[in-house]
VOTIFI-202834 format. One record per residue (C-alpha): residue number from 1; residue in one letter; x, z negated, y negated. Coordinates in Angstrom, 1 decimal. Each point is the difference from the previous one (the first is absolute). Last residue first. Example, Ala and Ser with C-alpha at 12.3 -4.5 7.8 and 13.67 -1.06 7.14 Angstrom:
<mikes>
<mike 2,'s',<13.7,-7.1,1.1>>
<mike 1,'a',<-1.4,-0.7,3.4>>
</mikes>
This chain:
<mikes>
<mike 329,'x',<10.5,43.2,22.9>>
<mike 328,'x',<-0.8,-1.6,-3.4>>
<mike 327,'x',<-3.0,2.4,-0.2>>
<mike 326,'x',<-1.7,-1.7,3.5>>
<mike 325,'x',<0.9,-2.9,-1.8>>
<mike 324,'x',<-2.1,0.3,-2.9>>
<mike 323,'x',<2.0,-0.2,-2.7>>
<mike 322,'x',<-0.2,-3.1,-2.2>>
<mike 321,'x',<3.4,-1.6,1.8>>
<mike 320,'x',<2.2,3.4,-1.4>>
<mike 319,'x',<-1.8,-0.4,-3.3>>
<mike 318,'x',<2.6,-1.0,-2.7>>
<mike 317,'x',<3.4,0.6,2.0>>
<mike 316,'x',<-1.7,3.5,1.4>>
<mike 315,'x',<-0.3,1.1,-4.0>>
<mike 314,'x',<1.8,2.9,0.4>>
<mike 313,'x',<-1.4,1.0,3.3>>
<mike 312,'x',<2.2,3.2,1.1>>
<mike 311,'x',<2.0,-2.4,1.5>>
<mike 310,'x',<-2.5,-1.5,1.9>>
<mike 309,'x',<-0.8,3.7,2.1>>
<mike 308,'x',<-3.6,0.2,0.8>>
<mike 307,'x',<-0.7,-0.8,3.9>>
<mike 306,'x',<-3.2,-1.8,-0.2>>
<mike 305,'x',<-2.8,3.1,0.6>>
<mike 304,'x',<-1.0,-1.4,-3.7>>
<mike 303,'x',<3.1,0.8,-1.6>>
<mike 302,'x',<1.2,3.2,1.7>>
<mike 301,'x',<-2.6,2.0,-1.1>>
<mike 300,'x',<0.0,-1.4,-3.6>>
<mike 299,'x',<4.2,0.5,0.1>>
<mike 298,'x',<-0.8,3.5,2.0>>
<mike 297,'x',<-1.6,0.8,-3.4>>
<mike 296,'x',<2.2,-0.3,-2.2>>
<mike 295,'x',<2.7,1.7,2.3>>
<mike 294,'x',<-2.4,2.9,0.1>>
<mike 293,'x',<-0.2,0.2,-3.8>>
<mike 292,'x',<3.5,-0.4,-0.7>>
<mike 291,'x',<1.6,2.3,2.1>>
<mike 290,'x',<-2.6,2.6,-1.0>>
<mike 289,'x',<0.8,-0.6,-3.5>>
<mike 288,'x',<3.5,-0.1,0.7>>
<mike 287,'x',<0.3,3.6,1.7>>
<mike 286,'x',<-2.1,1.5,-3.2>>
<mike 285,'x',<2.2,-1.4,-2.4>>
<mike 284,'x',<-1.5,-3.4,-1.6>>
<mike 283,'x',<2.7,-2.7,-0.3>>
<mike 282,'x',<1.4,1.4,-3.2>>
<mike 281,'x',<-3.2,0.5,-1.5>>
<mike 280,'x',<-0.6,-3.0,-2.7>>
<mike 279,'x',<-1.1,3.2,-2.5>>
<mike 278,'x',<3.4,1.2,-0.4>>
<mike 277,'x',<2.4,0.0,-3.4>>
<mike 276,'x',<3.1,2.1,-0.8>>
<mike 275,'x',<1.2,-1.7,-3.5>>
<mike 274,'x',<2.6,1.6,-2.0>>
<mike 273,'x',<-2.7,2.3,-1.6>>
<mike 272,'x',<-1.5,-3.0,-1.5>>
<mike 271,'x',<-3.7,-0.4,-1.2>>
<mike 270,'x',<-1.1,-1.6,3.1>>
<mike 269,'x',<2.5,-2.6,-0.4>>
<mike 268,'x',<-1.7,-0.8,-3.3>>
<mike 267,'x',<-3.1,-1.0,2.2>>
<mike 266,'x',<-3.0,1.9,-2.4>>
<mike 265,'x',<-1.8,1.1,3.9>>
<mike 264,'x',<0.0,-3.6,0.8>>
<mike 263,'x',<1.0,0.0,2.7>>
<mike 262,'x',<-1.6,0.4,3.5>>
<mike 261,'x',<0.7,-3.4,1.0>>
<mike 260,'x',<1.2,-2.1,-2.3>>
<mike 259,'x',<3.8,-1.5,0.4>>
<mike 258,'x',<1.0,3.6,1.2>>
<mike 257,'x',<1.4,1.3,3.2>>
<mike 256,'x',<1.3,3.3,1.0>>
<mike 255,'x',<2.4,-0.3,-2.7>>
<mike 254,'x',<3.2,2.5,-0.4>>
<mike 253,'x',<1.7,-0.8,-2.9>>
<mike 252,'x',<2.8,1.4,-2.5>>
<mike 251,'x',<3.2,-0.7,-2.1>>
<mike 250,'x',<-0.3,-3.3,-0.9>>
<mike 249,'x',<2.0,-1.2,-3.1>>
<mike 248,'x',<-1.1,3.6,-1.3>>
<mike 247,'x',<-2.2,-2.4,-3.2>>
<mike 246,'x',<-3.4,1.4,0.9>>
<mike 245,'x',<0.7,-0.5,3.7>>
<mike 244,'x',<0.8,-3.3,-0.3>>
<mike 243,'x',<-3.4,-0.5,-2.0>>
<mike 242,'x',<-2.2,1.4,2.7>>
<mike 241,'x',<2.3,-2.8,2.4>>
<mike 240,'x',<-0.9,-2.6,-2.0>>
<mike 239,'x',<-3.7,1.0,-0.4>>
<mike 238,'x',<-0.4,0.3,3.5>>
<mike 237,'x',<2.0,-2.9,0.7>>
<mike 236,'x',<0.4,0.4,4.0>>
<mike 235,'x',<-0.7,-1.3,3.2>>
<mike 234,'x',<-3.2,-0.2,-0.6>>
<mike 233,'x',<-0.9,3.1,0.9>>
<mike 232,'x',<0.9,-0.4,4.0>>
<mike 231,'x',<2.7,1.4,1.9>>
<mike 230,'x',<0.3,4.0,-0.4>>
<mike 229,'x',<2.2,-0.6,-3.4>>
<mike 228,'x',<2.9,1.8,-1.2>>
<mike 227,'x',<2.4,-0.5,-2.9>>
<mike 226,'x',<3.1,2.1,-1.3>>
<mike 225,'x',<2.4,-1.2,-1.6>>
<mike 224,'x',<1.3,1.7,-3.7>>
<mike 223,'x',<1.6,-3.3,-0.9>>
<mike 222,'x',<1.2,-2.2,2.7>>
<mike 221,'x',<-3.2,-2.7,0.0>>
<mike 220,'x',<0.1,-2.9,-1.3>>
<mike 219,'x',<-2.3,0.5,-2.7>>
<mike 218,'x',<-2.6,1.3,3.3>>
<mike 217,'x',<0.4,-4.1,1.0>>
<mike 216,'x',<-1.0,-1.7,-3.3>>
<mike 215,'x',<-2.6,2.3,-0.8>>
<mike 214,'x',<-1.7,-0.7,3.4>>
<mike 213,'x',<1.0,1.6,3.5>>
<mike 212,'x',<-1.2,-2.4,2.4>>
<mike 211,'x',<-2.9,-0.5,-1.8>>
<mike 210,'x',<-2.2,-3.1,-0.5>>
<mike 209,'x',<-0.8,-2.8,2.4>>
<mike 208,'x',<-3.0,1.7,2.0>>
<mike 207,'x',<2.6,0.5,3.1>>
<mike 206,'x',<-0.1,4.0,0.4>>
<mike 205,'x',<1.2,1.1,3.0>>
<mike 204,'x',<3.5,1.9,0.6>>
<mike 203,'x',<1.5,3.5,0.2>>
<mike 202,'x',<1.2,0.3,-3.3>>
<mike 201,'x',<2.6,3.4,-1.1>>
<mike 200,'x',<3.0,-0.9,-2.4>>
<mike 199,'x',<2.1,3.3,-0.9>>
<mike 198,'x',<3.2,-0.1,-2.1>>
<mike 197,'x',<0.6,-3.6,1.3>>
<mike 196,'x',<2.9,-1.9,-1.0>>
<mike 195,'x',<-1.5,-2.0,-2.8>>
<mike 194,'x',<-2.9,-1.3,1.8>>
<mike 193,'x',<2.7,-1.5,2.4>>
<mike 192,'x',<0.3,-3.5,-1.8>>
<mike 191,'x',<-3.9,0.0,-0.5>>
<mike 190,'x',<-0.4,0.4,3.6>>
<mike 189,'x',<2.6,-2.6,1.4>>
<mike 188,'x',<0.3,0.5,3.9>>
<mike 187,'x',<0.6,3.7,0.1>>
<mike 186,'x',<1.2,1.1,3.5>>
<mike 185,'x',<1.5,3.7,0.2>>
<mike 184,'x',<-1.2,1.8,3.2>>
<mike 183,'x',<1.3,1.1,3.1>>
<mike 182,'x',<-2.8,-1.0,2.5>>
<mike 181,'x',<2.6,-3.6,0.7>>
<mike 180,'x',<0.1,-0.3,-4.0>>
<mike 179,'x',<-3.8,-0.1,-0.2>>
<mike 178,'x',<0.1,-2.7,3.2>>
<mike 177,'x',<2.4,-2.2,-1.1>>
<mike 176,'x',<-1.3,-0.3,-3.4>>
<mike 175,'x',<-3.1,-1.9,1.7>>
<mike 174,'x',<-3.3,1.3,-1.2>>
<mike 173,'x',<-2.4,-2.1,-2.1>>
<mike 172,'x',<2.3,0.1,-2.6>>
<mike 171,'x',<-0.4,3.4,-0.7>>
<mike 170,'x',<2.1,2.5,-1.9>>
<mike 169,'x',<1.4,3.0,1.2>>
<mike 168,'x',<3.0,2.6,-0.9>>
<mike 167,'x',<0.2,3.3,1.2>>
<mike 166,'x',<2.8,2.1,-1.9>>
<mike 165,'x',<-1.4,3.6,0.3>>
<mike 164,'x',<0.8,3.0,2.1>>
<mike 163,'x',<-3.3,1.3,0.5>>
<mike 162,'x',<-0.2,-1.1,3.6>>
<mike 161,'x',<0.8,-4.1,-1.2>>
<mike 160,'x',<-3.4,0.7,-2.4>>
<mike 159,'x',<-1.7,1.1,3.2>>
<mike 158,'x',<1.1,-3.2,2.3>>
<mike 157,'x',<-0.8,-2.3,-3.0>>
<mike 156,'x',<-3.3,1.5,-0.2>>
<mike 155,'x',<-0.5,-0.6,3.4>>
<mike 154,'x',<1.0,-4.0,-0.1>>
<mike 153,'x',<-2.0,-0.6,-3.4>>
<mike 152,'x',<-3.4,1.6,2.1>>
<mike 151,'x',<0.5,-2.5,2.7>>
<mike 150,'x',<0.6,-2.8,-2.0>>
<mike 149,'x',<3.8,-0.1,-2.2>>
<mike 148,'x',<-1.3,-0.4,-3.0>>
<mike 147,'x',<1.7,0.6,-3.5>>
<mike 146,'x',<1.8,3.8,0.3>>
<mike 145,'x',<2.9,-0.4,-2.2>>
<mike 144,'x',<1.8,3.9,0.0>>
<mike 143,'x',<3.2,0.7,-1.3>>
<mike 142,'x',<0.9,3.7,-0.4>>
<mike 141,'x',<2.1,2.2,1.8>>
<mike 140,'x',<-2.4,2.3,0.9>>
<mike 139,'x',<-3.0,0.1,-1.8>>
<mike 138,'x',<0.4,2.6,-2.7>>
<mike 137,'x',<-0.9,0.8,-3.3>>
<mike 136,'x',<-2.6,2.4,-1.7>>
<mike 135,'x',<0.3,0.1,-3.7>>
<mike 134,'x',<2.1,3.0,0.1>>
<mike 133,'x',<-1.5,1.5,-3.1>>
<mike 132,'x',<0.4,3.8,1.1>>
<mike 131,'x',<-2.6,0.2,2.8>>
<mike 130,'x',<-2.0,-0.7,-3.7>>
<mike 129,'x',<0.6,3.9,-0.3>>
<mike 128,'x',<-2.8,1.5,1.8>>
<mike 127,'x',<-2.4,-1.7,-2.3>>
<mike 126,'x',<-2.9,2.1,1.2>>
<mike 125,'x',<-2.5,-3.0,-0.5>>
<mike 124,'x',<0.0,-0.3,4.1>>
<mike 123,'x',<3.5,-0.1,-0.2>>
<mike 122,'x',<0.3,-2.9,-2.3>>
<mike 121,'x',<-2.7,-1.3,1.6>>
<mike 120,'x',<1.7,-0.5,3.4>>
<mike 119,'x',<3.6,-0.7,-1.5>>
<mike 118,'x',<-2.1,-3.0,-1.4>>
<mike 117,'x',<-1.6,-0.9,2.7>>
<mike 116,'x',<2.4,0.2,2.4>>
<mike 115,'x',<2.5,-2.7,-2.6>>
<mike 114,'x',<3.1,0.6,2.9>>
<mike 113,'x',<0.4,-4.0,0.2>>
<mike 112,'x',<-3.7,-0.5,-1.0>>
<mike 111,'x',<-1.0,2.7,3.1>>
<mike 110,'x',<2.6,-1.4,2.8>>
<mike 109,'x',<-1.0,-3.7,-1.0>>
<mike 108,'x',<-3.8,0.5,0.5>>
<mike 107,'x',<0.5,2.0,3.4>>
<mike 106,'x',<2.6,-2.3,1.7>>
<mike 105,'x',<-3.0,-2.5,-0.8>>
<mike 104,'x',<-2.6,2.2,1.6>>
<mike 103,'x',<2.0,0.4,2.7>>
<mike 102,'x',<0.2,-4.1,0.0>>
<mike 101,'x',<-3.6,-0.4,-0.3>>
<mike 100,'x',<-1.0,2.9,3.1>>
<mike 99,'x',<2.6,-1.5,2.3>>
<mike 98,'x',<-0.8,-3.6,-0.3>>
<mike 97,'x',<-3.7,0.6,0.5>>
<mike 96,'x',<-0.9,-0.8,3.5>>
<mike 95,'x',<2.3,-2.9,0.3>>
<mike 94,'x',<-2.7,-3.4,0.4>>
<mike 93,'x',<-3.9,0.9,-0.9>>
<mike 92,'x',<-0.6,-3.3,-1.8>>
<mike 91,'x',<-3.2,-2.7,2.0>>
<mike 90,'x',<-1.3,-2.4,-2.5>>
<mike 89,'x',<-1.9,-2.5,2.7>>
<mike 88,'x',<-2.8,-2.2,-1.6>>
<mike 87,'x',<0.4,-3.8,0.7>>
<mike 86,'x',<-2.1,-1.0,-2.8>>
<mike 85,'x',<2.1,-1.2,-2.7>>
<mike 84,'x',<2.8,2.4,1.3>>
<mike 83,'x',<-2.6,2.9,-0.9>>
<mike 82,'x',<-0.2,-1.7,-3.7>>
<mike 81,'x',<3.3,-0.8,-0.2>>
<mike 80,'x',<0.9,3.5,1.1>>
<mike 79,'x',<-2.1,1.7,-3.4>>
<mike 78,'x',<1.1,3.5,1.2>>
<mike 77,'x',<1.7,2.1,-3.3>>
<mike 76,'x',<3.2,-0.7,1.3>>
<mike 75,'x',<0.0,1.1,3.2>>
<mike 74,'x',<2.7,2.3,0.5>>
<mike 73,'x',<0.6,1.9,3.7>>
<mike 72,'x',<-2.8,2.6,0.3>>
<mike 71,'x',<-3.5,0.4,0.8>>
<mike 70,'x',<-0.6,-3.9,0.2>>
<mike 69,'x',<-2.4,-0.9,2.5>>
<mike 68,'x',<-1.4,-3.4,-1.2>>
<mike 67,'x',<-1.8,-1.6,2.8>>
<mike 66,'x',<-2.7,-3.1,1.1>>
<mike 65,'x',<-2.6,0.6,-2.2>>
<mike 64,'x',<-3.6,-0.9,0.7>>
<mike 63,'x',<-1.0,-1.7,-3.0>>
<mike 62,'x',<1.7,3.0,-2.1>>
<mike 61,'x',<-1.2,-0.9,-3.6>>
<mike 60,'x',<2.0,-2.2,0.0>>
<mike 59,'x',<2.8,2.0,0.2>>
<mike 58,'x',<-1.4,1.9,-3.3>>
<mike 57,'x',<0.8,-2.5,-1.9>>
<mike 56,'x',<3.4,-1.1,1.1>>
<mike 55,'x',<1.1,3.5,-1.0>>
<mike 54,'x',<0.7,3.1,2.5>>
<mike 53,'x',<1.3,2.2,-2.6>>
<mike 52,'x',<0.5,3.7,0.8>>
<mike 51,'x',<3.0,1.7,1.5>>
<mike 50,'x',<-1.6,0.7,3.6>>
<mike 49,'x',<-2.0,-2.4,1.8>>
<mike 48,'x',<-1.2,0.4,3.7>>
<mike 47,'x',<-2.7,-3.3,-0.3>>
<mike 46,'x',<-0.8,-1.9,3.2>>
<mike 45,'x',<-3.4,-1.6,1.0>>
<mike 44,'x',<-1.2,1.7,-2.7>>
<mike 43,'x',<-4.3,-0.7,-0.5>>
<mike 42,'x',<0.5,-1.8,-3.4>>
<mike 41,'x',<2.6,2.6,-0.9>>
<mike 40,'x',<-2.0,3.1,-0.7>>
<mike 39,'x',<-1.0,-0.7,-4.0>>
<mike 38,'x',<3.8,-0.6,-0.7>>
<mike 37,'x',<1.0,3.6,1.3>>
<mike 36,'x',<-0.3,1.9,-3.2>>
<mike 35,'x',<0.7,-2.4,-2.5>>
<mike 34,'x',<3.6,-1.0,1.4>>
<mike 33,'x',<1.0,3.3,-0.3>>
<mike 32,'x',<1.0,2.9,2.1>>
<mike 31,'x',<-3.4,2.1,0.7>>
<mike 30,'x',<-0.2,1.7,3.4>>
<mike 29,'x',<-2.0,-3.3,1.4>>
<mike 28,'x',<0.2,0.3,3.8>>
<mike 27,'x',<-2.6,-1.9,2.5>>
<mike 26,'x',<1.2,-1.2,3.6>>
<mike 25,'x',<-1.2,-1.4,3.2>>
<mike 24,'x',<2.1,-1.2,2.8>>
<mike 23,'x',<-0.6,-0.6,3.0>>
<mike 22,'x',<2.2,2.7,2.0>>
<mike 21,'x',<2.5,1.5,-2.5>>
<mike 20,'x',<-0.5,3.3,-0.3>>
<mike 19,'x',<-1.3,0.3,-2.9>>
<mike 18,'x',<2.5,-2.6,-1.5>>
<mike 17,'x',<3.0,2.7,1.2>>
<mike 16,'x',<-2.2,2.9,-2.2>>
<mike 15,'x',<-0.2,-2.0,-2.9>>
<mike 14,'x',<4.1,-0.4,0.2>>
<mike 13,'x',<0.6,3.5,0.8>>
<mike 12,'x',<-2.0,1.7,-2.4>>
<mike 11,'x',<1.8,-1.4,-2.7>>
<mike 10,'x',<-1.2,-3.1,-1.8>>
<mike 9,'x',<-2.6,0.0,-2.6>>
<mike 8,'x',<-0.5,-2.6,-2.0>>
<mike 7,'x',<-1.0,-4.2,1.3>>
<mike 6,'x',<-0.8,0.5,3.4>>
<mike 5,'x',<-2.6,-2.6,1.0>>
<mike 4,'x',<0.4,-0.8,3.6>>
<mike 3,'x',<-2.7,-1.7,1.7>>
<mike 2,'x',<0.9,-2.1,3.6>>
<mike 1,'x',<-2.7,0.3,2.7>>
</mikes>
């Protein structure tokens, strides 16, 4: 009888889809951290995760292991050596969130562009006349790189293309062919284009080899660009960026994502009133959440009755041949 540890609470839907599961057992720790459900995993035949690490040490402390049920797309805080090391499936939830990140995107841009939170507390502090300043600007028209085209790169695309803006994308995992054939502007050379772009927005993973956007890259920038970030935090200089802002070169974020997660409350970007910022949350409406947690948990479902989906086995190529076969069904 399979164990499912459930690493943070999940919506409803999800815990109530493993309750009815025939044969299964389950046990739900509320907390998100790593602390909080590392006592549980020696009995987890599969762990639901959400955003906390799942580090090599903790693995072994899971004899019985045989899944990793992300709750969400992004994996970068699983150890997947160590699960590829012993033939442990890391199952990712597939298209359930696109929507959700790339409003949420649409939503970041819209309020630096038209500075929300500045005309908010401007009227809030009875400044009536700060509607006077005209520091809000407008999308359409302008040139948009959005870097990634994945799932959630594609439908931000589509919403930036609504607005009226240039769409341009970068990634050199997708052929040109393709982003010009969905009527959008190929960028080959990224650094070349940097120039060009009054708003950048990243939609891809973090590699571990240093920004994407580093001091280098946001000098490049057309002056007065605006840069958004729902990818991971990594992706950009922090400090490079908080000291863009300082000089005008960059006009305003939106972050979703930061490099440590919460932030450190004295983060300079914190401090600026051209930033919008989000608590990692762009994937987590109501509808999502629910999406999310009952996909999660089908993957566990669906694993050990045989019939779980390889593609949405990221590491397949490492453990495919460890997987019980009734699993590699």
């Amino acid at each position: 009888m399979p164990h499912v540890l459930v690493a943070g609470r999940i919506h409803e839907a999800g815990i109530e889809r493993l309750s009815r599961a025939e044969g299964f057992t389950f046990q739900v720790v509320d907390e998100v951290t790593t602390e909080a459900f590392a006592p549980h995993v020696h009995s987890a035949d599969a762990i639901l995760v959400r955003t906390q690490p799942l580090p090599e040490s903790i693995i072994a402390q899971a004899p019985r292991l045989k899944i990793v049920s992300r709750h969400g797309v992004g994996y970068d805080a699983v150890d997947v050596a160590a699960l590829n090391a012993r033939g442990i499936a890391l199952a990712i939830v597939g298209d359930v969130n696109s929507v959700s990140v790339a409003e949420h995107t649409l939503m970041l841009i819209l309020a630096v562009v038209h500075r929300t939170i500045a005309y908010d507390a401007a009227t809030r502090a009875g400044q009536w006349s700060f509607r006077n300043s005209f520091q809000a600007t407008e999308l359409a028209g302008k040139t948009v790189l959005v870097v990634g085209y994945g799932r959630i790169g594609r439908a931000v695309s589509r919403l930036c293309d609504a607005f009226g803006m240039g769409v341009h994308v970068h990634d050199p995992f997708i052929d040109a062919a393709r982003i010009e054939a969905d009527g959008f502007h190929a960028v080959a050379d990224l650094p070349a284009f940097l120039g060009e772009a009054e708003v950048v927005t990243l939609h891809v993973p973090y590699s571990g080899n240093g920004p994407l956007l580093g001091a280098s890259e946001l000098a490049l920038l057309k002056r007065g660009a605006v840069v958004v970030n729902t990818g991971r935090g990594g992706l950009i200089d922090e400090e490079a960026l908080a000291d863009a802002l300082r000089t005008g070169h960059v006009q305003g974020a939106g972050l979703d994502v930061f490099s440590a997660e919460p932030p450190d409350v004295h983060n300079p970007l914190l401090a600026s009133d051209r930033v919008v910022v989000s608590p990692h949350s762009a994937g987590l409406t109501l509808e999502c959440a629910e999406r999310m947690a009952v996909a999660a948990a089908d993957n566990i479902i669906a694993f050990f009755a045989g019939r779980l989906d390889p593609a949405l086995i990221v590491n397949y190529a490492a453990v495919g041949e460890k997987i019980p076969a009734a699993a590699r069904a």
